[in-house]
N, CA, C and O of each residue as an XYZ file, in Angstrom:
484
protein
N       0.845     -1.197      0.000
C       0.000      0.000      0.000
C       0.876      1.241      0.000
O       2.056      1.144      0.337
N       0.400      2.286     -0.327
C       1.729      3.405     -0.467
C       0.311      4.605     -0.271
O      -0.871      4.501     -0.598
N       1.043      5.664      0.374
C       0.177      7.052      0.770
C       0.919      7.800      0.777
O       2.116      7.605      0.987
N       0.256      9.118      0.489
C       0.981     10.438      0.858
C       0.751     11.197      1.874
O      -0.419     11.538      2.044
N       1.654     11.610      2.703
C       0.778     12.564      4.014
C       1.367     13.485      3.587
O       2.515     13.385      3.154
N       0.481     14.936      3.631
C       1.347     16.032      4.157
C       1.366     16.750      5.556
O       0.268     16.686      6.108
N       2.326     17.412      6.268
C       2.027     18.207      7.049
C       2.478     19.348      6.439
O       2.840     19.473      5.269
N       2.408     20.627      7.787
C       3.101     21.768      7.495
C       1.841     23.205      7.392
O       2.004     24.425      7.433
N       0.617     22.351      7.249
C      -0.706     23.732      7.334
C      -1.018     24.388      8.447
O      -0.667     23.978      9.553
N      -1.700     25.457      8.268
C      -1.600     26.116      9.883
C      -1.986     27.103      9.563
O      -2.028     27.275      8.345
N      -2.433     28.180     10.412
C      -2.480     29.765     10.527
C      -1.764     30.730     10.125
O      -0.977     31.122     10.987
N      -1.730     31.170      9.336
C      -0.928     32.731      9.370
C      -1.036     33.699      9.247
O      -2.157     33.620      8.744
N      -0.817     34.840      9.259
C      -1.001     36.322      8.970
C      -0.830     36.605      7.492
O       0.153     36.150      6.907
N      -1.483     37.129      7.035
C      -1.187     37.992      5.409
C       0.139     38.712      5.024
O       0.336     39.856      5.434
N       1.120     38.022      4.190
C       2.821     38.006      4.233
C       3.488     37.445      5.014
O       4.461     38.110      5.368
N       3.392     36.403      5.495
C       3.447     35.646      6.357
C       4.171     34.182      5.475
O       3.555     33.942      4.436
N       5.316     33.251      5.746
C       5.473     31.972      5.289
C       4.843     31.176      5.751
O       4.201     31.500      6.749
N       4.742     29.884      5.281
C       4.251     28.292      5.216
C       5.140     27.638      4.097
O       5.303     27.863      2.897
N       5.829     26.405      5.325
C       6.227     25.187      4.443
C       5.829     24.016      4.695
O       6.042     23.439      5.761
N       5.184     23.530      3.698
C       4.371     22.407      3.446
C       5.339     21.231      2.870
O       6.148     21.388      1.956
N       5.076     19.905      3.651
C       6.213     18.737      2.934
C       4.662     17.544      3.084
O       3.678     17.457      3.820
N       5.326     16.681      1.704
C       4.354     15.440      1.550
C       4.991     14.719      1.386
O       5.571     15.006      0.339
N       5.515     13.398      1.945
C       6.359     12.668      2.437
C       5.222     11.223      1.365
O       4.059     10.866      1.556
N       5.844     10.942      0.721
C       5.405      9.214      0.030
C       5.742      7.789      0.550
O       6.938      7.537      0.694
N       5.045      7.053      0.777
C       5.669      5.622      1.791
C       4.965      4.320      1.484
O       3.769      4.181      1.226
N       5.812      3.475      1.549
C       4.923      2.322      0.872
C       5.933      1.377     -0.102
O       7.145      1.507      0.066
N       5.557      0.659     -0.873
C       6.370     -0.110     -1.906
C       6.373      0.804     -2.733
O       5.224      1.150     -3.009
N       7.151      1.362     -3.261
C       7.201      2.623     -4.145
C       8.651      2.301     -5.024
O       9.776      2.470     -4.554
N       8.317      1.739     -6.575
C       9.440      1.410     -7.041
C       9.881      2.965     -7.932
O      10.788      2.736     -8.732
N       9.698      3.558     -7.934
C       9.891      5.293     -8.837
C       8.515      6.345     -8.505
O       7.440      6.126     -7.948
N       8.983      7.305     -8.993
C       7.857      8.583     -8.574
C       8.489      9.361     -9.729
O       9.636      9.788     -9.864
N       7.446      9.422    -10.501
C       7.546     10.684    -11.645
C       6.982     12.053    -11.286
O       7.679     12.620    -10.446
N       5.718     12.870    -11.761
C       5.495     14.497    -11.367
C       5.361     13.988     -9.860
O       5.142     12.812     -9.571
N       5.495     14.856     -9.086
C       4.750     15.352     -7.623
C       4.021     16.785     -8.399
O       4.141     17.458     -9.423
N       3.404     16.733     -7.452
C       2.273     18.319     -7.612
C       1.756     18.826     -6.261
O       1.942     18.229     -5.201
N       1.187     19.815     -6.376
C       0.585     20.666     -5.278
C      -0.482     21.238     -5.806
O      -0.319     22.159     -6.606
N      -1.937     20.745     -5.413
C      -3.337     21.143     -5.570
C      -3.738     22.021     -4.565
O      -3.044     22.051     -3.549
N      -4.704     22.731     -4.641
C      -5.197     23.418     -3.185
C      -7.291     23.595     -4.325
O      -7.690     23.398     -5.472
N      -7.958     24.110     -2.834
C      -9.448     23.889     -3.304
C      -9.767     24.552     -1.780
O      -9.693     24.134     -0.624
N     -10.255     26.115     -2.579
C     -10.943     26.495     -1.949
C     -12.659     26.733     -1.273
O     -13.416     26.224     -2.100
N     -13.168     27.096     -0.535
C     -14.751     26.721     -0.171
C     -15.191     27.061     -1.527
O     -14.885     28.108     -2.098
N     -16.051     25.968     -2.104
C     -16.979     26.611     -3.133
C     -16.098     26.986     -4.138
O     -16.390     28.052     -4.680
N     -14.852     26.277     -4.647
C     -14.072     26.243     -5.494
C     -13.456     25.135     -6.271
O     -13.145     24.092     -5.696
N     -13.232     25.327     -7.735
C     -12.426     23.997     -8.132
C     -11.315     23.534     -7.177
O     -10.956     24.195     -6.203
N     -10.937     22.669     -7.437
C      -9.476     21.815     -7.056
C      -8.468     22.670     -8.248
O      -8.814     22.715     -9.428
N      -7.311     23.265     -7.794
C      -6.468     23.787     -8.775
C      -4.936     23.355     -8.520
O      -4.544     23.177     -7.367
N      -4.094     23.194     -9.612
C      -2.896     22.968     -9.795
C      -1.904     24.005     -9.193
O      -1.904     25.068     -9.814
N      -1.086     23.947     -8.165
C      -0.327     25.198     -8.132
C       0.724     24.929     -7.912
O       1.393     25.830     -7.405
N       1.375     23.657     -8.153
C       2.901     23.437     -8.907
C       3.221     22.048     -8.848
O       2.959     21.134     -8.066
N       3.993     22.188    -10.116
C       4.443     20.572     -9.994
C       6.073     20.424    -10.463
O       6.740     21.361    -10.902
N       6.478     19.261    -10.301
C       8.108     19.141    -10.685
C       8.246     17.611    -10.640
O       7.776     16.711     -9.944
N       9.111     17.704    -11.704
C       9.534     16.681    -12.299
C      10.825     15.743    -11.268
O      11.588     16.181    -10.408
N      10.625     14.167    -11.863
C      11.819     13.555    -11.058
C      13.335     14.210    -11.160
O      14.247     13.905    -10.391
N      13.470     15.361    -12.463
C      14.764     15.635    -13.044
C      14.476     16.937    -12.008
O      15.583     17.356    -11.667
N      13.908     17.360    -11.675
C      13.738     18.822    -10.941
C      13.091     20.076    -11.715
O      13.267     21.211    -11.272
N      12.524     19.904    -12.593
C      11.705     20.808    -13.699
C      10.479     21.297    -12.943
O       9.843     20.447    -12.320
N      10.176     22.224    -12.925
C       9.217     23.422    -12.289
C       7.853     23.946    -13.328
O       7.992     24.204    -14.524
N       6.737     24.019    -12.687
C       5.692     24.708    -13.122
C       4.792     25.405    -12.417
O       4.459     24.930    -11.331
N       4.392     26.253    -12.711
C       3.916     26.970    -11.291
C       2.455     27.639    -11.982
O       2.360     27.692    -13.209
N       1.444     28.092    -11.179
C       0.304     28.390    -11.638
C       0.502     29.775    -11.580
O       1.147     30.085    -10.579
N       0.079     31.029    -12.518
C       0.442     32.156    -12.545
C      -0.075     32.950    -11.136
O       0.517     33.975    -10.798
N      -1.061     32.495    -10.433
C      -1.395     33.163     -9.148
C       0.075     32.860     -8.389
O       0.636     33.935     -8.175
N       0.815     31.785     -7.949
C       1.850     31.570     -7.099
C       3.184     31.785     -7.564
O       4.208     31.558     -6.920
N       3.102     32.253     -8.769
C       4.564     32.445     -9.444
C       5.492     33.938     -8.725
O       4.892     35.008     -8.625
N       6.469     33.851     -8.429
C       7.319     34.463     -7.348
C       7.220     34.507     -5.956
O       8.002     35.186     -5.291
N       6.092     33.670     -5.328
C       5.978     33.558     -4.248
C       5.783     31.921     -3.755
O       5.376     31.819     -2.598
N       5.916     31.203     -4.160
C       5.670     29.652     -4.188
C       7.159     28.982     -4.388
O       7.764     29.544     -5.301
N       7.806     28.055     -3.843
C       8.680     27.122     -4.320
C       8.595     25.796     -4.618
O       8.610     25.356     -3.469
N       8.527     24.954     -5.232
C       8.378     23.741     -4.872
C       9.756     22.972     -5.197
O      10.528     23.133     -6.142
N       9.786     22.484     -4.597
C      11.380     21.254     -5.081
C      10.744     19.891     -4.320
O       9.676     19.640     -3.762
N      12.039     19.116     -4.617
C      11.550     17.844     -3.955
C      12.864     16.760     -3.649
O      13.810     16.655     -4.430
N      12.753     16.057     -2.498
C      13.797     15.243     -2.134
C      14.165     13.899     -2.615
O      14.207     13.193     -1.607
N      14.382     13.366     -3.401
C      13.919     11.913     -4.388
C      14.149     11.076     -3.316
O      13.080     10.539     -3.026
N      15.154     10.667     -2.498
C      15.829      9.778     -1.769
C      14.995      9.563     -0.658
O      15.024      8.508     -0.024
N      13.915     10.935     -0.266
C      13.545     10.680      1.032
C      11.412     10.343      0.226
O      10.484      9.791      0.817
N      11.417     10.826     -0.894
C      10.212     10.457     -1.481
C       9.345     11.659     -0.831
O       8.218     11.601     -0.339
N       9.972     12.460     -0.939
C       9.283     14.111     -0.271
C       9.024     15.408     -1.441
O       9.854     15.424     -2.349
N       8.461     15.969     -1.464
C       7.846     16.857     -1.880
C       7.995     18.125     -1.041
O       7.969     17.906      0.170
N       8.121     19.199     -1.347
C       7.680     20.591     -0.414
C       7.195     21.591     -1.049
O       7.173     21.630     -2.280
N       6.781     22.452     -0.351
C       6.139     23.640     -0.962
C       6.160     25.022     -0.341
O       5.230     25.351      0.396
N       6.974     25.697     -0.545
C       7.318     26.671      0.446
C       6.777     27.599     -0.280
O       6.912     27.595     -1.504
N       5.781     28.941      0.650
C       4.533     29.790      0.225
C       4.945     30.774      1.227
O       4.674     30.648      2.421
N       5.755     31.984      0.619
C       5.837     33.463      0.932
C       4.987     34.422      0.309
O       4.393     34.386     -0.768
N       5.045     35.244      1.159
C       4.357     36.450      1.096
C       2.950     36.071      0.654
O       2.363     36.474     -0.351
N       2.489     35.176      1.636
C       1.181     34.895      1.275
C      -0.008     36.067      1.314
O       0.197     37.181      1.796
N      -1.324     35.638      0.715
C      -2.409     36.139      0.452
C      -3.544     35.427      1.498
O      -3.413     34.325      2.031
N      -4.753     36.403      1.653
C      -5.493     35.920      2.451
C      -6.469     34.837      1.121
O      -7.007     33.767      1.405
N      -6.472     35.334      0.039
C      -6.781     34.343     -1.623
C      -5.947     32.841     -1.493
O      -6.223     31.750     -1.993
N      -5.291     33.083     -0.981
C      -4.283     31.286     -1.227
C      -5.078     30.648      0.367
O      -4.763     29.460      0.441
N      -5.573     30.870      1.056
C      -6.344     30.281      2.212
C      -7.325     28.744      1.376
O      -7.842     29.123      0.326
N      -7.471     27.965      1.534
C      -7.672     26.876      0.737
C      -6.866     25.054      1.875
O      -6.269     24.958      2.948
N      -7.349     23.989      0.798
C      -6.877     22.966      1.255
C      -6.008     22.451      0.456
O      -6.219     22.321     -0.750
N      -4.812     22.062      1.105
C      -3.862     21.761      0.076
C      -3.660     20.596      0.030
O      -3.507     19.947      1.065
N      -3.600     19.941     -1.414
C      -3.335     18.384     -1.382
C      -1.649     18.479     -2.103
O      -0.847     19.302     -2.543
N      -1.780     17.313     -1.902
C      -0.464     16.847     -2.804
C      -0.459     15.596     -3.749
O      -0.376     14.637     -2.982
N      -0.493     15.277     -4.645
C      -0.467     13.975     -5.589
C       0.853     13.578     -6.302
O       1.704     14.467     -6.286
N       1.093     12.764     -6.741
C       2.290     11.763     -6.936
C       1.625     10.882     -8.301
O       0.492     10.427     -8.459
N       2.698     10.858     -9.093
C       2.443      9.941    -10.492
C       3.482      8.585    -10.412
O       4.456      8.471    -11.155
N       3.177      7.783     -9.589
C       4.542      6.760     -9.011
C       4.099      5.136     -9.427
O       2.905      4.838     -9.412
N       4.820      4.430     -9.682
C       4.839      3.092    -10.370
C       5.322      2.222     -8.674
O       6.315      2.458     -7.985
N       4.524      1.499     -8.492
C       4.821      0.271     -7.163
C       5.914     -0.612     -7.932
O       6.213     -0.819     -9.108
N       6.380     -1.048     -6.609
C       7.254     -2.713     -6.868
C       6.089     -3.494     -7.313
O       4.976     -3.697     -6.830
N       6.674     -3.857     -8.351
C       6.254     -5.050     -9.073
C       4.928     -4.828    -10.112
O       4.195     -5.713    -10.556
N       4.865     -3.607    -10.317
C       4.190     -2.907    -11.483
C       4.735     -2.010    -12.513
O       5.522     -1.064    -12.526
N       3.934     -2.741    -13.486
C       4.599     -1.704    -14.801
C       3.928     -0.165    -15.062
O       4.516      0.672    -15.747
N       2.699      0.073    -14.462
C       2.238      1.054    -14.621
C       2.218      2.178    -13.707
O       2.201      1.818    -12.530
N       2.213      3.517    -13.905
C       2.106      4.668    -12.821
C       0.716      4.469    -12.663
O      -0.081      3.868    -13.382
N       0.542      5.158    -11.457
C      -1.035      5.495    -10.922
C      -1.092      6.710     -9.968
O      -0.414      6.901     -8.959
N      -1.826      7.304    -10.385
C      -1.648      8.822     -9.449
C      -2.346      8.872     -7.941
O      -3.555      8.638     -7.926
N      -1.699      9.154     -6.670
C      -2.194      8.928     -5.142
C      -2.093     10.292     -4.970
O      -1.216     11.044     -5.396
N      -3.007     10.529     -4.349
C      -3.682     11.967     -3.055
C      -3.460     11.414     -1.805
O      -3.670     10.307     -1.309
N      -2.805     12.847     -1.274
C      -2.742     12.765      0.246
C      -3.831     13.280      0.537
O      -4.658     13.581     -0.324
N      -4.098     13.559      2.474
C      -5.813     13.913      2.532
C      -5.808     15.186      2.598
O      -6.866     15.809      2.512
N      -4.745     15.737      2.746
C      -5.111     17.589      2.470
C      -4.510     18.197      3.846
O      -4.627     17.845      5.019
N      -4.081     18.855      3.453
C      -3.594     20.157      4.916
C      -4.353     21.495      4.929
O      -4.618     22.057      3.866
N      -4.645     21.923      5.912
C      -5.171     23.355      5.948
C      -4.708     24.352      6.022
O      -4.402     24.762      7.142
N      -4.482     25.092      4.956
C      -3.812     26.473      5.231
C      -4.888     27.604      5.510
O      -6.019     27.625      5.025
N      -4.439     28.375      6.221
C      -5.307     29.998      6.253
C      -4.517     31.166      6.787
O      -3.768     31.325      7.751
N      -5.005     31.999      5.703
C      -4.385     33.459      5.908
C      -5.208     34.404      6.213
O      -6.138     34.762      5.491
N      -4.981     34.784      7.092
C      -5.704     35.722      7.841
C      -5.062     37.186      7.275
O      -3.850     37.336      7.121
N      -6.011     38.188      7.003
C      -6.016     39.406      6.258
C      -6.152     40.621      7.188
O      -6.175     41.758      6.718
């Protein structure tokens, strides 16, 4: 069985940091994209960055200069570091993984259950 948790959500003030990590565990023979979703009340589910196993970056134009994402291959981690936040980025943040198990030929994409961020304005 393999899951993603994240921690790292919490309270903050408006300009304020949050770093978010999603840690992958399980029989896990490779991990291709990681990503970072968030879904606010009464909102789609949206993309707000992803990166590649090589370290390649994409970022959603709302989080671009204020968002980082990288990721740790060895430890099967993900992060997401969110400066100069907005009381607009307040939302639930998931994390998903495009990763192939031991003893499978195919990827299959896993969700963690979500962290809570909020920015208080």
């Amino acid at each position: 069985q393999v899951q993603l948790v994240e921690s790292g959500g919490g309270l903050v003030q408006a300009g304020g940091s949050l770093r978010l990590s999603c840690a992958a565990s399980g029989s896990i023979f490779s991990i291709n994209y990681m990503r970072w979703y968030r879904q606010a009340p009464g909102k789609q589910r949206e993309l707000v960055a992803a990166i590649t196993s090589g370290g390649s970056t994409n970022y959603a134009d709302s989080v671009k200069g204020r968002f980082t994402i990288s990721r740790d291959n060895a430890r099967n981690t993900v992060y997401l570091q969110m400066n100069s936040l907005k009381a607009e980025d307040t939302a639930v943040y998931y994390c998903n993984a495009d990763l192939q198990r031991v003893g499978e030929r195919f990827l299959f994409m896993c969700w963690g259950q979500g962290t809570q961020v909020t920015v208080s304005s």
